[in-house]
C-alpha positions as CSV (number, residue, x, y, z in Angstrom):
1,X,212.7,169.1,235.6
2,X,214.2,166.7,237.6
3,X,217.5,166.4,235.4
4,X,217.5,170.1,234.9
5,X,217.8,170.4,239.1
6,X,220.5,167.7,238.9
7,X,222.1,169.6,236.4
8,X,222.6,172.6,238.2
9,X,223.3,171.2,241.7
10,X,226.6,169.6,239.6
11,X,226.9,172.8,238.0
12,X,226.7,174.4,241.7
13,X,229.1,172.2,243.7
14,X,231.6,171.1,240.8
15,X,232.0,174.6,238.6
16,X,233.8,176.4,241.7
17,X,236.7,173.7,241.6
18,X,237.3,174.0,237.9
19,X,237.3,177.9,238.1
20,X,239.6,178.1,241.0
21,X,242.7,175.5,239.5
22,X,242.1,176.8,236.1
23,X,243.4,173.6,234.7
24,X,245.7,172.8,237.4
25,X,245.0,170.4,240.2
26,X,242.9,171.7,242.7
27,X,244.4,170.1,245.7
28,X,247.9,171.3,244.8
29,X,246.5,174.8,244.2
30,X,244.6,174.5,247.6
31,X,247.5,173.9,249.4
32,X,249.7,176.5,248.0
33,X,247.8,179.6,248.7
34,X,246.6,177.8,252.3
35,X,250.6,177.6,252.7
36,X,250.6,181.3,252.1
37,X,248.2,182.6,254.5
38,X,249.7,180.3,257.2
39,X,253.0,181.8,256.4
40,X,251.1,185.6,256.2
41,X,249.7,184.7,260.0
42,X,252.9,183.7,261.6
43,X,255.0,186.8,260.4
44,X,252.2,188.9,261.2
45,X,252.0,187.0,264.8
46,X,256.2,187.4,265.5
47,X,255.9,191.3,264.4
48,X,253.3,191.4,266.9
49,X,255.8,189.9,269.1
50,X,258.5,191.8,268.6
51,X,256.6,195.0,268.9
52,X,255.6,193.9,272.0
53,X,259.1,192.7,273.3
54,X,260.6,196.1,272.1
55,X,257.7,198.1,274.0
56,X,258.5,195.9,277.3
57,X,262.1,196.1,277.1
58,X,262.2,200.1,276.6
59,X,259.5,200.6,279.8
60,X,262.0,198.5,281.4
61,X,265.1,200.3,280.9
62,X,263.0,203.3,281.8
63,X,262.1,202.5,285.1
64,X,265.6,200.3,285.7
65,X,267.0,204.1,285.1
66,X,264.5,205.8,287.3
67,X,265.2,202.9,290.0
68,X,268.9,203.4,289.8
69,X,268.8,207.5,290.4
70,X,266.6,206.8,293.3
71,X,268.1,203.4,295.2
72,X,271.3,202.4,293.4
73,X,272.0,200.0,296.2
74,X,268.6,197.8,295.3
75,X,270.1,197.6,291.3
76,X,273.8,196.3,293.1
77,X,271.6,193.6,294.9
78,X,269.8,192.4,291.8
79,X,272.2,193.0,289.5
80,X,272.0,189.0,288.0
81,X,268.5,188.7,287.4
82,X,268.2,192.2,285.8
83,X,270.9,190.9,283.1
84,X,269.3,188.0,282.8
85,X,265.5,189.8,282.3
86,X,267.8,192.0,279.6
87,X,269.1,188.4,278.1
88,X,265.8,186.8,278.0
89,X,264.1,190.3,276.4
90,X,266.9,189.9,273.6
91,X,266.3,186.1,273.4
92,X,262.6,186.4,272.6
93,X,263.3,189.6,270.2
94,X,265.4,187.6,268.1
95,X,263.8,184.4,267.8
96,X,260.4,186.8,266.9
97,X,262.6,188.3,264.0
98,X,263.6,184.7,262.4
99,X,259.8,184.4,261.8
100,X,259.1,187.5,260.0
């Protein structure tokens, strides 16, 4: 009985590693698909990021319009750091679409 329980606690923890590699190496099958769902996880994290830039940037060329129909002389004073929020918006959008 006692053989029979060893048997099966082999069977138990070592069948799941020949099944998986199918006569390949485990480790090397391992890796590839762990590889493959880190790749999945960043792409799906820079379209999240992208979607998110895009959202921000269009919000803030709405109101930068709605600003400049009511007080064009506040958009002539911060004219520099509104080109550069516009720069750093495009920045970030690209470098989010190298990823996915």
């Amino acid at each position: 009985m006692k053989k029979m329980k060893r048997f099966f606690a082999f069977l138990f923890v070592f069948a799941p590693l020949f099944l998986y590699a199918k006569g390949n190496n485990v480790l090397s099958q391992l890796e590839g698909d762990v590889n493959s769902q880190i790749t999945e996880a960043g792409a799906s994290i820079a379209s999240m990021i992208q979607t998110f830039v895009m959202v921000v940037g269009v919000l803030w060329f709405i109101v930068m319009c709605i600003i400049a129909y009511l007080n064009m002389e506040m958009i002539k004073t911060h004219a520099k750091s509104l080109f550069g929020a516009a720069i750093l918006l495009g920045v970030i959008y690209g470098l989010a679409g190298i990823f996915t």
